[in-house]
Every structure is written in structure tokens, then in C-alpha cells.
N, C-alpha and C positions, 0 to 999 in steps of 0.2 A: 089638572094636567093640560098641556099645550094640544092642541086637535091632532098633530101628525103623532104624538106618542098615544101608544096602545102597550095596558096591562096585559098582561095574564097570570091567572093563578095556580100554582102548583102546592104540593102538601107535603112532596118531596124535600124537608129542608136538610136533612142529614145530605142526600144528592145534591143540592145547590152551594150546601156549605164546602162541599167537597172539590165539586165544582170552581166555585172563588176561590180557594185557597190552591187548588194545585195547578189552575192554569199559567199561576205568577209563577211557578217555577218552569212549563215550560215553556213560557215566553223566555225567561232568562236563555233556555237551549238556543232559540231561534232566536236570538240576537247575535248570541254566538256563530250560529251556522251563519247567517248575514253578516256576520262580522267578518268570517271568512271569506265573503264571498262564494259563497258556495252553490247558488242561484234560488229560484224559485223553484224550480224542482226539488232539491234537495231540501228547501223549506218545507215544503207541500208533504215531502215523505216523513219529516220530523214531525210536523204537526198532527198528522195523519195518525202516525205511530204514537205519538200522548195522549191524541183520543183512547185509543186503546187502553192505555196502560191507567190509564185515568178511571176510565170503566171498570178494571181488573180491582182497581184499589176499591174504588166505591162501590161495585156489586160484593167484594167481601163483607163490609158494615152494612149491605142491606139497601144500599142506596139502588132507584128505579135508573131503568136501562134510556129510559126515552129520556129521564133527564139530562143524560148525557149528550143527547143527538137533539135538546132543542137550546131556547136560549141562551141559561144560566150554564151548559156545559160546550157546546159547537161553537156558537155565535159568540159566546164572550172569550173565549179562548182565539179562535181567529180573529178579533179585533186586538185582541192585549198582545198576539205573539205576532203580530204585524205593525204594530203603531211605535214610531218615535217616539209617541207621549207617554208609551206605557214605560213607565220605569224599569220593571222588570226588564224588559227587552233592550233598555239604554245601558242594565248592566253587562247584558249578555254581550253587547256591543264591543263594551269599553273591555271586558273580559276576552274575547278574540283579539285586541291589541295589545295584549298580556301584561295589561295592566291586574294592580293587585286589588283583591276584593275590597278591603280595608279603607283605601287610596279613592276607592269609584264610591263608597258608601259615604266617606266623608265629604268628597264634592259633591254627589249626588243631592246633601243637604236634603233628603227627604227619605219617605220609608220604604224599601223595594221589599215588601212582605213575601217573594220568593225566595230569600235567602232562607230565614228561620223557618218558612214551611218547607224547606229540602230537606232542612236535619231533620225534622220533626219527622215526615215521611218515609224519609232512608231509615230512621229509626223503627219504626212502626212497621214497616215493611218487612223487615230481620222479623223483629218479635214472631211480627203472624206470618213470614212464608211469602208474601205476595212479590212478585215480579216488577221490577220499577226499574229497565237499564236506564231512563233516559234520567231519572232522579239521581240515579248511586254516582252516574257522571257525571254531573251537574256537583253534586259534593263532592266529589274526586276532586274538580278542576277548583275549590272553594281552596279544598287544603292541600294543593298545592300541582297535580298533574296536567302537565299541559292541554291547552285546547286541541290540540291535532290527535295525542295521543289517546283524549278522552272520545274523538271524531273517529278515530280508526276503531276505537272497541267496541262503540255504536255500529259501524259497520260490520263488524266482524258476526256478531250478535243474529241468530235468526231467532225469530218472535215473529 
């Protein structure tokens, strides 16, 4: 490795798998909200609120709470739901210009693995009970609910 990068190891891989997979979904929200325009605060309370609901899912399977608050769940999640480069977030994007899922994945030409980890999670979530509004919206607006509509039930929502 390059001198400015530094490991560290964790044993936590159910929490980091958790972690990778459900941050691409909510970068797609927070492209969305930025698509809207909706600022940086409104960012900050979305992002905010996925931590949580992130933690909710993966303290169910057992997964460790710090992994959530260090690199593989805070830090990668605030870079993917803030970067142009993250895919995930370029759909959320093209998703607040209402444009259609289908339409953004073929030009996209690449894989935004938020999509199929939302069904997967929305699904899993029903099964076991667990709490997930910013997931069930994020599929909502897939099959077919507007972004505003799916941005007012977020708000409406206390968690």
C-alpha cells in the first residue's frame, strides 16, 4: 500500500457487508434529495436518518454497533451519498428529473447495485418487522411514485 493509506481490521463482516450494500441505496435517496435541490441540510438530515435506519437493519442480524459509526458504515456512506462518481447517487439524480429507472440504468452503462439491494431489503424488512422508511421509498419511486410524493412521506414519518 501507498504510505498515505492506512488499514484497519475489523471481524465485523456481516456489519461491513451490510454496510456496503445498503449505503448504495441511500445514496440513490440523496441524489434524489440533491436532485431536488433541496440543500445540504436536507442532505445532512437524510443521511443522518440512513445511518440510523442502517444500524436498525444490521443490529437485527447481529451486526456490531461501532461498525456502523466507523469506516466501512459513516465514512463510506458519506462519500457514496455525496460524490457525482458514486453511481448510486447519479441515479438518484437522474431520478428527481423524473426520469425512468429503466431509461437511467441503460445509459448509466454500468451497475448501480442500489437498485437490487432495495428490493432485496424492502423485502427482508416485511419478512422480519424491521423499520426501513427511507428503503420502502426509494422502491416506491422504482415502481412508479413520484419523488415529491415519496419526499412528503419521508417528512411526514417521525423515527
Amino acid at each position: 500500500f501507498p504510505d498515505f493509506i492506512k488499514t484497519y481490521i475489523d471481524n465485523d463482516v456481516r456489519g461491513a457487508e451490510i454496510c456496503g450494500a445498503y449505503k448504495n441505496v441511500l445514496a440513490i435517496a440523496s441524489g434524489i434529495s440533491d436532485g431536488l435541490k433541496l440543500g445540504n441540510n436536507a442532505r445532512a438530515a437524510l443521511i443522518s436518518r440512513g445511518l440510523i435506519e442502517m444500524h436498525r437493519f444490521g443490529k437485527f442480524f447481529g451486526a456490531k454497533e461501532e461498525t456502523f459509526l466507523g469506516l466501512s458504515g459513516a465514512g463510506d456512506l458519506f462519500l457514496t451519498a455525496t460524490s457525482v462518481l458514486s453511481r448510486n447517487y447519479r441515479v438518484g439524480l437522474k431520478l428527481a428529473q423524473n426520469q425512468k429507472l429503466d431509461s437511467i440504468l441503460v445509459e448509466l452503462n454500468e451497475v448501480a447495485e442500489g437498485v437490487k439491494t432495495a428490493y432485496a431489503i424492502e423485502k427482508l424488512a416485511k419478512m422480519k418487522g424491521i423499520y426501513t422508511p427511507i428503503v420502502n421509498e426509494v422502491v416506491a419511486i422504482f415502481k412508479g411514485t413520484s419523488v415529491q410524493e415519496a419526499t412528503q412521506s419521508l417528512l411526514k414519518q417521525n423515527d
